[in-house]
gemmi code that builds the backbone of each chain (N, CA, C; Angstrom):
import gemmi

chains = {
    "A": [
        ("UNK", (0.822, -1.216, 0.000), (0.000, 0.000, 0.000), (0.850, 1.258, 0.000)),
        ("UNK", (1.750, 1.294, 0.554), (2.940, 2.440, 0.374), (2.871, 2.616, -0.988)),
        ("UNK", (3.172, 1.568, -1.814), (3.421, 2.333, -3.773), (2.170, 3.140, -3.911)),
        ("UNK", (1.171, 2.683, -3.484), (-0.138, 3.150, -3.998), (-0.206, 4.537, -3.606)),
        ("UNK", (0.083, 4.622, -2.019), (0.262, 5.928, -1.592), (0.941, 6.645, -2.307)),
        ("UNK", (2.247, 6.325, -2.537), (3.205, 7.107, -3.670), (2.541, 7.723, -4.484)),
        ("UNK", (2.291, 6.561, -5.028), (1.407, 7.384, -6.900), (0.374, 8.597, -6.864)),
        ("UNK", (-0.421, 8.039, -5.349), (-1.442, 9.093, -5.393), (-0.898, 10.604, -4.663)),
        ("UNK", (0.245, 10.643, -4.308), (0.776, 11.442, -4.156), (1.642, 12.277, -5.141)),
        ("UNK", (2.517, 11.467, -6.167), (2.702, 11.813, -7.147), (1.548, 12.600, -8.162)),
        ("UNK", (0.528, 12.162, -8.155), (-0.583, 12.086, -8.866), (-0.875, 14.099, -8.513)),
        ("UNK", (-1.314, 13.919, -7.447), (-1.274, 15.242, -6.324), (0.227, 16.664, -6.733)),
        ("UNK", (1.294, 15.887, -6.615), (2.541, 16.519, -7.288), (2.282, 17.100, -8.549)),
        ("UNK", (1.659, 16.672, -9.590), (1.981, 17.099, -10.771), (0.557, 17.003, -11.146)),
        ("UNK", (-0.354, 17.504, -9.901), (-1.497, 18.703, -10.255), (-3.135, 17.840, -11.166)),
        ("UNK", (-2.789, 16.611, -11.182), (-3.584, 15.338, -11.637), (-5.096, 15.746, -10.964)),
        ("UNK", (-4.735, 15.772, -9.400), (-5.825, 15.793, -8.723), (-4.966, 17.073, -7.813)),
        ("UNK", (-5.869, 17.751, -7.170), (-5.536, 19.031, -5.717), (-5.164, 18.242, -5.149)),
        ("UNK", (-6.004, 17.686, -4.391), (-5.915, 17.102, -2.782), (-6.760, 15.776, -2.675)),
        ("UNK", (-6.215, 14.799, -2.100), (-7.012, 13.542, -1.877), (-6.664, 13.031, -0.385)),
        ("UNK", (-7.741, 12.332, 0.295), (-8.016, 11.845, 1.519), (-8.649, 10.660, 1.402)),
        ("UNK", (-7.644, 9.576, 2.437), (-8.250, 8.164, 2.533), (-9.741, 8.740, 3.090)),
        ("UNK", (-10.939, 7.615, 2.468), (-12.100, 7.748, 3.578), (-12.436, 5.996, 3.919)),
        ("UNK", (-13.698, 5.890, 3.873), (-14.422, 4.739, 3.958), (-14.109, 3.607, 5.009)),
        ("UNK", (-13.699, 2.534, 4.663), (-13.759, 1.588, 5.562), (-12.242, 1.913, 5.783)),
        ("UNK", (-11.008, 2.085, 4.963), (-9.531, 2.149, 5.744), (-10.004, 3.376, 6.432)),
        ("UNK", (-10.334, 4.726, 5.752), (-10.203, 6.042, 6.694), (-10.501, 5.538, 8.265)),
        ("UNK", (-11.626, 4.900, 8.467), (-12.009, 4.194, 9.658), (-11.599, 3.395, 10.347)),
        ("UNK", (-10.988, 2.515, 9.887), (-9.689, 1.682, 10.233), (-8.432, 2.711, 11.231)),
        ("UNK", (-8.461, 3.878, 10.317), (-7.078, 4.849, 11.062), (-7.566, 4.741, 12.641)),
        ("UNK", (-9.222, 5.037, 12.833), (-9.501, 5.083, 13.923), (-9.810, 4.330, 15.167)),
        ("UNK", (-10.493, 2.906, 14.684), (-11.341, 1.973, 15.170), (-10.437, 1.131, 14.434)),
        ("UNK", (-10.915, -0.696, 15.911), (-10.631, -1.600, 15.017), (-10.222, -2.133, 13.089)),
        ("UNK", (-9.761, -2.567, 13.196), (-9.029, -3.357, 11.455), (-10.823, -3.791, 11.039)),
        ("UNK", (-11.186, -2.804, 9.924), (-12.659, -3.313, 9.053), (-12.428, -3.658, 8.091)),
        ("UNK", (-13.278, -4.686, 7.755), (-12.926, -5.948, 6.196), (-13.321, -5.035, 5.320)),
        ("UNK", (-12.762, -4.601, 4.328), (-13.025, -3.823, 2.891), (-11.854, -4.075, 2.226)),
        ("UNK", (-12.184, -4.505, 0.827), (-11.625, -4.792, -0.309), (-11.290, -3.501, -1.453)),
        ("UNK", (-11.784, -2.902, -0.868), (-11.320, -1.289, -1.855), (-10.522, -0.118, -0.921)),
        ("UNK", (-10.032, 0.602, -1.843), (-9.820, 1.677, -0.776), (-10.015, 2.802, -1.339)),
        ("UNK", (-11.028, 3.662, -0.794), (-12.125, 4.999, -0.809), (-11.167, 5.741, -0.725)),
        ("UNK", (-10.457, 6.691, -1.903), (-9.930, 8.010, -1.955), (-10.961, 9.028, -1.889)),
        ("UNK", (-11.222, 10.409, -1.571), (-11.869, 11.383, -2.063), (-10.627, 11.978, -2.223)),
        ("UNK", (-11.385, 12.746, -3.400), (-10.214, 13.972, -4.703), (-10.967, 15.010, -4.850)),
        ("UNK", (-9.977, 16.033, -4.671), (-10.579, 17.346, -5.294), (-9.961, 17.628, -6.494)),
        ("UNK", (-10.777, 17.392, -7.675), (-10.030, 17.843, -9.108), (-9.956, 18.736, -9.715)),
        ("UNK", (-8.836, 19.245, -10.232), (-8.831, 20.241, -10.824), (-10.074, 20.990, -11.627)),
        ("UNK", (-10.457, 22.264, -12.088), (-11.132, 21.997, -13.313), (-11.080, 22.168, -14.429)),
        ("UNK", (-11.455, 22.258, -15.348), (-11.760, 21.741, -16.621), (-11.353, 23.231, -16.928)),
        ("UNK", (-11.125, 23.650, -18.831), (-11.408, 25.019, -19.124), (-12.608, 25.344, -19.654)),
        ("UNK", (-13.576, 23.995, -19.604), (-14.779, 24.267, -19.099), (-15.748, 23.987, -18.065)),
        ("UNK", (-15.285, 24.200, -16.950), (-15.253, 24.336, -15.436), (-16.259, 22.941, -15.529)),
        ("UNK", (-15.999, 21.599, -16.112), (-16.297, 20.529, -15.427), (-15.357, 19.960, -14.430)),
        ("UNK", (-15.904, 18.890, -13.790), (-15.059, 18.179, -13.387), (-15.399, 16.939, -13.624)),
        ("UNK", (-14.484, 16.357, -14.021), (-14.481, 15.078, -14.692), (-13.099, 14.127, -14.001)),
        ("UNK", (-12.822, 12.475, -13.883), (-12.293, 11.765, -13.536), (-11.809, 11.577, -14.653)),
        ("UNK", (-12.352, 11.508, -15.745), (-11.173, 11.318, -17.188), (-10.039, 11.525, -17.268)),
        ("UNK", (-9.390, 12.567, -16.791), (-8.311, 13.305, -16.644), (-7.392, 12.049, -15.587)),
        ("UNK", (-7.889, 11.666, -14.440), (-7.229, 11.243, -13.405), (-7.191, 9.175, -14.224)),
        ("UNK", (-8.602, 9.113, -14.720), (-8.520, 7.521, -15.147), (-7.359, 7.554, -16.570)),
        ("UNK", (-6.819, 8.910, -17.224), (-6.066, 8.673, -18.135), (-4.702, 8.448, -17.794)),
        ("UNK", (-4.417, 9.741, -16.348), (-2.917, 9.755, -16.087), (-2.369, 8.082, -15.336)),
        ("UNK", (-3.466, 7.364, -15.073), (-3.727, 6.100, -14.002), (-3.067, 5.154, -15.471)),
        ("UNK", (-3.738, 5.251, -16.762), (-4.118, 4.090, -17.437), (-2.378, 4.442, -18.276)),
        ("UNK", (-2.037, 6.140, -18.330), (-0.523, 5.829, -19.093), (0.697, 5.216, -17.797)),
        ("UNK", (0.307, 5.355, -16.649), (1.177, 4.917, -15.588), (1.036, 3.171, -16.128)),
        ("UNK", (-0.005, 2.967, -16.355), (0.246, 1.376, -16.656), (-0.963, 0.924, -15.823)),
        ("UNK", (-2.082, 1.669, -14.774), (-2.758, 1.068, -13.854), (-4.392, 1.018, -14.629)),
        ("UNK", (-4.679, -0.280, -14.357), (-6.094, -0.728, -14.910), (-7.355, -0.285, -14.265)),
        ("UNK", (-7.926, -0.610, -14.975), (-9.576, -0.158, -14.368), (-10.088, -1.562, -14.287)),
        ("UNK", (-10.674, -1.486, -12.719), (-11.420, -2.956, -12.304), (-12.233, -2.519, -12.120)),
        ("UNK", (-13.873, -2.914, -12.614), (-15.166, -2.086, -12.243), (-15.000, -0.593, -11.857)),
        ("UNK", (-15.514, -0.210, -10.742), (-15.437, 1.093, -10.380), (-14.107, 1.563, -9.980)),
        ("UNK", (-13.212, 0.417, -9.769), (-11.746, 0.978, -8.894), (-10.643, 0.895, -10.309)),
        ("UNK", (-9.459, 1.608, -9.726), (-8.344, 1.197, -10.873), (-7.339, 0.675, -9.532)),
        ("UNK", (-6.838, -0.440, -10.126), (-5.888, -1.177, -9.277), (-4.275, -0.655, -9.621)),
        ("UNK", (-4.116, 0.347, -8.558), (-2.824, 0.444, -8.461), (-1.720, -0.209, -7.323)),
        ("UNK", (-0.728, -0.796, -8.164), (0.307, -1.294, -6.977), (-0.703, -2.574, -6.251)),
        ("UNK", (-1.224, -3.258, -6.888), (-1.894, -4.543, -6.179), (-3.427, -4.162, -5.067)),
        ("UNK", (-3.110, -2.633, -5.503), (-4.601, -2.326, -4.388), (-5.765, -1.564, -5.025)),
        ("UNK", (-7.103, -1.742, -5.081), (-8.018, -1.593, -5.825), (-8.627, -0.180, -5.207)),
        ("UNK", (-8.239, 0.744, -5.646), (-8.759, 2.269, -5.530), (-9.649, 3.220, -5.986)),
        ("UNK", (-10.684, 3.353, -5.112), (-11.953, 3.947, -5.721), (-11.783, 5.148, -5.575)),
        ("UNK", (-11.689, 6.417, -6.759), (-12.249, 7.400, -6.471), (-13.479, 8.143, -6.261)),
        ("UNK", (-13.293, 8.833, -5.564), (-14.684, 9.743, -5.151), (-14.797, 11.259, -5.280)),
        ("UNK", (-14.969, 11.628, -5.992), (-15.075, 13.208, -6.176), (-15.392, 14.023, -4.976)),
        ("UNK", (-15.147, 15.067, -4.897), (-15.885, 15.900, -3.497), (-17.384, 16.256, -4.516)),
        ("UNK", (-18.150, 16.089, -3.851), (-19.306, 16.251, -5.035), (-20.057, 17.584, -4.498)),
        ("UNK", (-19.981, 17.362, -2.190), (-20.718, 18.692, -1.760), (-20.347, 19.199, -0.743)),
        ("UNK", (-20.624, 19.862, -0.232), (-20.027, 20.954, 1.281), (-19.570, 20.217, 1.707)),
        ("UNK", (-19.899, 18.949, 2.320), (-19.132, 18.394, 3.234), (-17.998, 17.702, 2.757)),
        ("UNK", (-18.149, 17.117, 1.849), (-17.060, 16.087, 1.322), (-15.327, 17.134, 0.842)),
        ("UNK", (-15.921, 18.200, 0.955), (-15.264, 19.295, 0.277), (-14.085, 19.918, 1.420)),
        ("UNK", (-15.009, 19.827, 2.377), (-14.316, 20.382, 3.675), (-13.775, 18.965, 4.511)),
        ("UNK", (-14.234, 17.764, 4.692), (-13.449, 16.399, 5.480), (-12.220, 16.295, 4.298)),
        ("UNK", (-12.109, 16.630, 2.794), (-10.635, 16.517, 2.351), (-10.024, 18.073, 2.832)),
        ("UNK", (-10.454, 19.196, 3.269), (-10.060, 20.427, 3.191), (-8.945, 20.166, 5.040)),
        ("UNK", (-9.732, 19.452, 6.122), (-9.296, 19.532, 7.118), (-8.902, 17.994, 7.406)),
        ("UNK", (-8.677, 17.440, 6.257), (-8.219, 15.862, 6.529), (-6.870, 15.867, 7.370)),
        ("UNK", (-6.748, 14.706, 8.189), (-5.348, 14.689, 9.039), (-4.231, 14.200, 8.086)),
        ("UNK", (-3.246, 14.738, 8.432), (-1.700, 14.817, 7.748), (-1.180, 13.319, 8.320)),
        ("UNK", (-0.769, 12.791, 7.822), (0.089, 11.231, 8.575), (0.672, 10.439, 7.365)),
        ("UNK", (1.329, 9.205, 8.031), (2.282, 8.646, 6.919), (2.101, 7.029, 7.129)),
        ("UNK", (2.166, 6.368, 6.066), (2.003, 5.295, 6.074), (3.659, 4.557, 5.662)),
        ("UNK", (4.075, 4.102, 6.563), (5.607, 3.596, 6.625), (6.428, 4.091, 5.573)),
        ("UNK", (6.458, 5.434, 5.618), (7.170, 6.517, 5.032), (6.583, 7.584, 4.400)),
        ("UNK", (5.815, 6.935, 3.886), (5.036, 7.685, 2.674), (3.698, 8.832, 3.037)),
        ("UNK", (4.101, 10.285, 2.828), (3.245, 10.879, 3.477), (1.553, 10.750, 2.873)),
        ("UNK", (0.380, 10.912, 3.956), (-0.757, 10.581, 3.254), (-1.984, 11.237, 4.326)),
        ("UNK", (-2.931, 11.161, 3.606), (-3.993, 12.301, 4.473), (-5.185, 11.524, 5.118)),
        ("UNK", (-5.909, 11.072, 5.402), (-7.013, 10.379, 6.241), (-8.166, 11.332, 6.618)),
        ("UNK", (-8.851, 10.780, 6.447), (-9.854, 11.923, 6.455), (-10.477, 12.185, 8.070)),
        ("UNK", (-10.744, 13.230, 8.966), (-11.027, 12.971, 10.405), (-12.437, 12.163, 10.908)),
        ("UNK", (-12.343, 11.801, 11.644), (-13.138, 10.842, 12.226), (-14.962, 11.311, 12.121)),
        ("UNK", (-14.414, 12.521, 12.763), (-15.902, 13.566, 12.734), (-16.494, 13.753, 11.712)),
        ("UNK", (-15.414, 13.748, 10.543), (-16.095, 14.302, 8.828), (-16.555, 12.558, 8.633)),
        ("UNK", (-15.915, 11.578, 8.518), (-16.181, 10.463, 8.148), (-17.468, 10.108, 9.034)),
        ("UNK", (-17.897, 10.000, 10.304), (-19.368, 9.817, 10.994), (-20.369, 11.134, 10.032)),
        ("UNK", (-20.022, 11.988, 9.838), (-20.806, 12.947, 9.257), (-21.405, 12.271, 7.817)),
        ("UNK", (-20.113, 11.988, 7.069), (-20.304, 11.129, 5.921), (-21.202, 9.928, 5.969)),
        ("UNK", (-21.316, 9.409, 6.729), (-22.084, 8.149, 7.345), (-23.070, 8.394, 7.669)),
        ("UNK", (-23.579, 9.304, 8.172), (-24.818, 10.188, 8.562), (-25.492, 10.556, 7.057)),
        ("UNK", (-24.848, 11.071, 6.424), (-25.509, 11.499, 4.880), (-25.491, 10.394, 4.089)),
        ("UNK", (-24.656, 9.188, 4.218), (-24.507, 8.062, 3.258), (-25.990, 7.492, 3.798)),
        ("UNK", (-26.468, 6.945, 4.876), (-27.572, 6.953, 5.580), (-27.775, 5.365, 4.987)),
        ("UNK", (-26.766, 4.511, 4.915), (-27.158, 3.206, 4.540), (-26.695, 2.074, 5.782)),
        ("UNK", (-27.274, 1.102, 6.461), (-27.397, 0.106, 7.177), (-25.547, -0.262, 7.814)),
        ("UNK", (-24.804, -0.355, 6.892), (-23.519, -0.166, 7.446), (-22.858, 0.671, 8.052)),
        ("UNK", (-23.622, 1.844, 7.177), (-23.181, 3.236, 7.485), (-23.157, 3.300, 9.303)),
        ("UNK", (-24.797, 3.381, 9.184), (-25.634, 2.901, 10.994), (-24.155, 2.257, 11.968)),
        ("UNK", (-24.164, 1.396, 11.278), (-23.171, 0.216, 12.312), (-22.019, 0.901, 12.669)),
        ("UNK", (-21.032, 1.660, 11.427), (-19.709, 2.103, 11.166), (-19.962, 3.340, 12.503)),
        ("UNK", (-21.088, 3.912, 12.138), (-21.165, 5.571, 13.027), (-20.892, 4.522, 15.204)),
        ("UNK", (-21.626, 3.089, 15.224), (-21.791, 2.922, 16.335), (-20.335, 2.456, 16.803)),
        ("UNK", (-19.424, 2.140, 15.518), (-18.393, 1.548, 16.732), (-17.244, 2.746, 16.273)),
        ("UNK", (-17.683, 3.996, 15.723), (-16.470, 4.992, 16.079), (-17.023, 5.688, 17.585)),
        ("UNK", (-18.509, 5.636, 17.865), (-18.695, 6.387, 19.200), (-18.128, 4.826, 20.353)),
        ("UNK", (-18.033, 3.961, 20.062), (-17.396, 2.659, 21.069), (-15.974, 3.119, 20.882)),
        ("UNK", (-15.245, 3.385, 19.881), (-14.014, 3.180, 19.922), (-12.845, 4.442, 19.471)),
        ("UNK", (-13.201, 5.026, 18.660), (-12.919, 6.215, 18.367), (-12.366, 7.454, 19.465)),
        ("UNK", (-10.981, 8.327, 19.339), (-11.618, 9.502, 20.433), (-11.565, 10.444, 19.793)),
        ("UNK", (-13.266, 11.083, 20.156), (-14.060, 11.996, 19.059), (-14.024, 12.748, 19.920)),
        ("UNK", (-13.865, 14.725, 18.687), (-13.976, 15.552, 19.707), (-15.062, 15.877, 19.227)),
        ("UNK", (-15.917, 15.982, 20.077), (-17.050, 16.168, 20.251), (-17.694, 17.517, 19.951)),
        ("UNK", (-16.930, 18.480, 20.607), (-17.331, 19.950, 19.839), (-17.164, 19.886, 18.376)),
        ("UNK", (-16.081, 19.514, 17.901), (-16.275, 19.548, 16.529), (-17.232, 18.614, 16.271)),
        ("UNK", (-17.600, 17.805, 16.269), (-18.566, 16.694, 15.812), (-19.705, 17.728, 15.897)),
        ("UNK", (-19.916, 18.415, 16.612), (-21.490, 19.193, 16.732), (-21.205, 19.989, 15.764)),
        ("UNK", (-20.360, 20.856, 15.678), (-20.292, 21.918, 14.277), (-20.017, 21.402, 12.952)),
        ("UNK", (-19.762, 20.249, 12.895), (-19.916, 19.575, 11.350), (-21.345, 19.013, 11.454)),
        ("UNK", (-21.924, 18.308, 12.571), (-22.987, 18.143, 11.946), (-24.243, 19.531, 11.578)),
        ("UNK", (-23.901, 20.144, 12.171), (-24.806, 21.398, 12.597), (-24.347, 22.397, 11.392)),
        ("UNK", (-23.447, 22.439, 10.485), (-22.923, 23.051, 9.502), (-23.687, 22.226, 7.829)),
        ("UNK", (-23.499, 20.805, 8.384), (-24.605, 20.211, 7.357), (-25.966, 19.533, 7.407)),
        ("UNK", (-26.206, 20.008, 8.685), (-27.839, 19.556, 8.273), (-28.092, 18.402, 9.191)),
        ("UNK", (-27.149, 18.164, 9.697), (-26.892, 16.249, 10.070), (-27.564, 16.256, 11.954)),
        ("UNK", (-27.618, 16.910, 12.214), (-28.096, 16.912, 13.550), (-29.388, 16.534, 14.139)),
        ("UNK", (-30.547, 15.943, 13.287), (-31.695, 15.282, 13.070), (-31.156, 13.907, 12.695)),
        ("UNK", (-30.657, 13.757, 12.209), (-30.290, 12.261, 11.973), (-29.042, 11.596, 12.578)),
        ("UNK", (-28.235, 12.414, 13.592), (-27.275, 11.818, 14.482), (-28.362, 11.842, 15.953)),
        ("UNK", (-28.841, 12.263, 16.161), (-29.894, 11.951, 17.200), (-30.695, 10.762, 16.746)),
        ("UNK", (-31.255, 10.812, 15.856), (-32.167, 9.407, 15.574), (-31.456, 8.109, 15.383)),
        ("UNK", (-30.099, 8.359, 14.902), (-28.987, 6.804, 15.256), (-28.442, 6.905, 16.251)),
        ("UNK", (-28.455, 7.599, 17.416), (-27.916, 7.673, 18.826), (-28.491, 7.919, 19.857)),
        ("UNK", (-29.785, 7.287, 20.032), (-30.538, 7.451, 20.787), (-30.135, 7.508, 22.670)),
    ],
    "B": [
        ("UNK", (-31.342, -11.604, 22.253), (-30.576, -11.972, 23.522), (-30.315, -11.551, 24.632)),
        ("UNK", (-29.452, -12.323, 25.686), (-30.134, -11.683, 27.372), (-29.368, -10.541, 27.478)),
        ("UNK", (-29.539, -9.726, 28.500), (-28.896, -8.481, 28.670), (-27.972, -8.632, 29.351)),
        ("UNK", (-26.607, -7.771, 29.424), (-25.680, -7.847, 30.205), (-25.401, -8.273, 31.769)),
        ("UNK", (-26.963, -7.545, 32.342), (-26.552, -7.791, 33.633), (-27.501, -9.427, 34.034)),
        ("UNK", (-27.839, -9.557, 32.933), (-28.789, -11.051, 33.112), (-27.759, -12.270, 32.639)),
        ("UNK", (-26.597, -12.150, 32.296), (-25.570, -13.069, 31.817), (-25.408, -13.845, 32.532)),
        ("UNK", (-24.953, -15.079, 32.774), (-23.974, -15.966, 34.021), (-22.483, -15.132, 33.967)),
        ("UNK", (-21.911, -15.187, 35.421), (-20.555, -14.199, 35.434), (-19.578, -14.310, 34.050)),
        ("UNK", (-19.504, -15.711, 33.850), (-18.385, -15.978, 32.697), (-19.021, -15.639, 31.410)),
        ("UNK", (-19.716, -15.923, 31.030), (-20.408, -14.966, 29.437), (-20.108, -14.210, 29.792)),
        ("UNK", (-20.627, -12.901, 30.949), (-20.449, -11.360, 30.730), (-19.127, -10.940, 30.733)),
        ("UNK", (-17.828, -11.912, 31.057), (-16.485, -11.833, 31.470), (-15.990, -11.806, 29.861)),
        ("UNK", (-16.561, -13.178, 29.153), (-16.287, -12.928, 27.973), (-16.336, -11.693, 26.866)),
        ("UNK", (-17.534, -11.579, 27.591), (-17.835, -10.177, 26.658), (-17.400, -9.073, 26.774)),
        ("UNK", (-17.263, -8.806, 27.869), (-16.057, -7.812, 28.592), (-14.694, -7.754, 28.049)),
        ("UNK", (-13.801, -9.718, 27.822), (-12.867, -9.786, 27.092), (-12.980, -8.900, 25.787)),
        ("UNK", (-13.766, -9.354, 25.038), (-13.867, -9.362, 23.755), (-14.146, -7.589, 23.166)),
        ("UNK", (-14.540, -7.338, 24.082), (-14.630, -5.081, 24.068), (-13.319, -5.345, 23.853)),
        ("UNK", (-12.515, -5.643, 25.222), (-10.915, -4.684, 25.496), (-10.323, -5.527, 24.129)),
        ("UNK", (-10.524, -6.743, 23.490), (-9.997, -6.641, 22.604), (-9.986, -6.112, 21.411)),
        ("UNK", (-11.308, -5.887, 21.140), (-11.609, -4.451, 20.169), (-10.977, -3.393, 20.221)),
        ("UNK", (-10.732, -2.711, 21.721), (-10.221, -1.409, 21.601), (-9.075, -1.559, 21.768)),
        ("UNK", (-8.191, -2.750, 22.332), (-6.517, -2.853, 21.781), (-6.280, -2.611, 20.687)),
        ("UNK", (-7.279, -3.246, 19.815), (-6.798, -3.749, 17.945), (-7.481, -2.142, 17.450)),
        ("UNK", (-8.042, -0.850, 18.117), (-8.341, 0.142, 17.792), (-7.024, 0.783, 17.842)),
        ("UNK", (-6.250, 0.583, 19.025), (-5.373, 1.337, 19.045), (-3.960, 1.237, 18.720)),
        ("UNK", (-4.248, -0.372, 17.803), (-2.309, -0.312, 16.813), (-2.523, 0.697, 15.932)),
        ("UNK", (-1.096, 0.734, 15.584), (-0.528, 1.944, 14.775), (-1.550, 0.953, 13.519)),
        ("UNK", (-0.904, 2.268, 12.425), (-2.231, 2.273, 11.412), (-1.550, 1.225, 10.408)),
        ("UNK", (0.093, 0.764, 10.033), (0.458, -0.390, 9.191), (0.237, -1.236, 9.992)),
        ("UNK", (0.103, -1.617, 11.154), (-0.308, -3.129, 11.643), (-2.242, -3.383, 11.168)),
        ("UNK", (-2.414, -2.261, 11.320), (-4.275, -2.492, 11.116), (-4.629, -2.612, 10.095)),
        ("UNK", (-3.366, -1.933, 8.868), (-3.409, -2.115, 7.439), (-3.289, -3.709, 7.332)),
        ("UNK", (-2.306, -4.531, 7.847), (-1.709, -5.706, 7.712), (-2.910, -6.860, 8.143)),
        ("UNK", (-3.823, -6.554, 9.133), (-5.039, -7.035, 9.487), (-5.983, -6.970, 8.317)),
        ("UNK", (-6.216, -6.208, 8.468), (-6.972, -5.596, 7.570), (-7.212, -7.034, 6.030)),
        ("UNK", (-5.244, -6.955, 5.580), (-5.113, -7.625, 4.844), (-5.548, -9.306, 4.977)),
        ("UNK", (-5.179, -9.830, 6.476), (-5.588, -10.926, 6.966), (-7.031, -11.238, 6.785)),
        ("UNK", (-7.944, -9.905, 7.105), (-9.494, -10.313, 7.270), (-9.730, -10.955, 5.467)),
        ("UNK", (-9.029, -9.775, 4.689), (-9.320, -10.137, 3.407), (-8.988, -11.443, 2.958)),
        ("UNK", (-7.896, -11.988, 3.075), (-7.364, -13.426, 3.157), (-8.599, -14.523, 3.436)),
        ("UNK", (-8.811, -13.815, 4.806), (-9.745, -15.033, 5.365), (-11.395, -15.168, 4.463)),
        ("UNK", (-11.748, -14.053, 4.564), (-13.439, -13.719, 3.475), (-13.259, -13.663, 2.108)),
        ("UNK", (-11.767, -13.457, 1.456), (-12.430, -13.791, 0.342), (-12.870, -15.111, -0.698)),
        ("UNK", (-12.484, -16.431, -0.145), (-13.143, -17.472, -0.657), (-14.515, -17.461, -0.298)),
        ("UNK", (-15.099, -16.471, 0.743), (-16.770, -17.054, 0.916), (-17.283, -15.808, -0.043)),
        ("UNK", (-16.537, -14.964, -0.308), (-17.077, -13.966, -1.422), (-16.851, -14.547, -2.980)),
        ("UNK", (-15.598, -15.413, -3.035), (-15.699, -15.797, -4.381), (-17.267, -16.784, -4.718)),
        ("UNK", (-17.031, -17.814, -3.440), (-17.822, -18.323, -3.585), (-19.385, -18.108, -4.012)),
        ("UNK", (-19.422, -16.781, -2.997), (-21.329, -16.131, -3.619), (-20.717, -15.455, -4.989)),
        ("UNK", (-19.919, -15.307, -5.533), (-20.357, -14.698, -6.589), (-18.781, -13.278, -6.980)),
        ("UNK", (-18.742, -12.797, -5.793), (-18.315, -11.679, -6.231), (-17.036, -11.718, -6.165)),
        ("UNK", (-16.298, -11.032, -7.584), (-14.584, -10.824, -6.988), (-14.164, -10.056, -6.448)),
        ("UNK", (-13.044, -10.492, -5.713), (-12.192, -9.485, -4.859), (-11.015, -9.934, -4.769)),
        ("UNK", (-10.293, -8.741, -4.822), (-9.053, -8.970, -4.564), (-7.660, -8.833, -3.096)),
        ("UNK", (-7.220, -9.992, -2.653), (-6.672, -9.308, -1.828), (-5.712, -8.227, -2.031)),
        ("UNK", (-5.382, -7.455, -1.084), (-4.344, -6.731, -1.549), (-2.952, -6.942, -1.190)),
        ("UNK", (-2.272, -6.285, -2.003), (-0.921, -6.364, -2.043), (-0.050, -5.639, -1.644)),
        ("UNK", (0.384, -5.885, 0.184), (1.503, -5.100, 0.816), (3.355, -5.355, 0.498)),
        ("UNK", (3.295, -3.941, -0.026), (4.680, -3.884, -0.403), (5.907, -4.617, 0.591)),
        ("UNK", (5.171, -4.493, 1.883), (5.836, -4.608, 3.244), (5.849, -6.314, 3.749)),
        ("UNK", (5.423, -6.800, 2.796), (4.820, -8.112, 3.752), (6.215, -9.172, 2.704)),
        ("UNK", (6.243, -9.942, 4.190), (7.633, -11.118, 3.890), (6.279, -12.194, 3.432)),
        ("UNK", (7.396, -12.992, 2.071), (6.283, -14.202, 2.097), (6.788, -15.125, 3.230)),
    ],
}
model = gemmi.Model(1)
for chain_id, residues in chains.items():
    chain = gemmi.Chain(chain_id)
    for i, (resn, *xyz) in enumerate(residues, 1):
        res = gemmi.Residue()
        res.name, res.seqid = resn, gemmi.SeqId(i, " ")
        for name, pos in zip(("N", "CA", "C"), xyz):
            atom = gemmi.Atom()
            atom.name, atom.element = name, gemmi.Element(name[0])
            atom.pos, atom.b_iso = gemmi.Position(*pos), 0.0
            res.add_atom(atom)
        chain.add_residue(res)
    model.add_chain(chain)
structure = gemmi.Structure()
structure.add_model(model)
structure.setup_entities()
């Protein structure tokens, strides 16, 4: 996983993508117990377009001249199957904007914070999601003030009460 | 199922075990949880090939065969 990190750092270097942050089941992993997932959830902020799209084309081309394939939704770089995720809205925009700085056995790399990722889970609003939000409040150490101003910044504060009863 | 304080002592002891071992394995550094991580995949993915779906384990740069 280090090469992979590399590349997507390289990738980042020479302006491919802005900024990218582990999320999903590894981002969660940084925090809580080792969770079984077979992909690993980048979010990217991409450049844009000079006609202010944003598009993954750009990032699935620089992937495919490096030599790295496309497996369904992921492209497998360095033996590890990597999904991108666009920042698509406020929030996703700001958990890569204030993602944590850290390194994976050398290789510097960003993780997205715990608070933005339960937030994410809160808006993903699917049955795992539920589960993922219960064992970062078991295991996780969440700061809690921030947890209230991200959810309270997106809307999420009706529906972190109704999964935390 | 019964509630905690309705357990016999040794179930609830177990279960008690089985937290603190959750929150040990919360708190390795993040390449050992990566390296787990890799293990869980090891272990589930023949019952995933089996229903149907592929997956791949992954491939740590770091790992001795």
């Amino acid at each position: 996983m280090k090469r992979t990190l590399q590349v997507l750092n390289e990738l980042e270097r020479g302006g491919v993508i802005e900024r990218y942050a582990i999320g999903g089941a590894m981002g969660a992993t940084f925090y809580v117990e080792p969770l079984l997932t077979f992909d690993l959830d980048v979010f990217v902020v991409l450049p844009q377009s000079a006609a202010g799209l944003l598009s993954l084309a750009p990032l699935y081309e620089a992937l495919r001249a490096r030599g790295y394939i496309e497996e369904g939704e992921c492209v497998l770089i360095e033996g590890v199957p990597v999904q991108f995720l666009p920042a698509y809205n406020a929030l996703l925009d700001e958990a890569l904007r204030e993602a944590r700085e850290t390194s994976y056995e050398d290789a510097p790399t960003r993780v997205v914070r715990a608070e933005h990722l339960i937030a994410i889970c809160l808006q993903t609003g699917r049955d795992k999601d539920r589960e993922r939000v219960r064992i970062f409040r078991e295991q996780a150490e969440l700061d809690m003030n921030f947890l209230a101003g991200v959810l309270q910044r997106h809307g999420l504060e009706g529906k972190w009460k109704q999964w935390t009863p | 199922m019964e509630a905690m304080d309705t357990l016999k002592p040794e179930i609830a002891r177990l279960f008690v075990a089985k937290e603190a071992r959750r929150h040990r394995l919360a708190a390795l550094p993040f390449p050992e949880k990566v390296r787990a991580v890799v293990r869980l995949q090891e272990m589930a993915a023949p019952v995933m090939r089996a229903r149907g779906r592929r997956v791949r384990v992954w491939k740590l740069d770091d790992r001795v065969a």
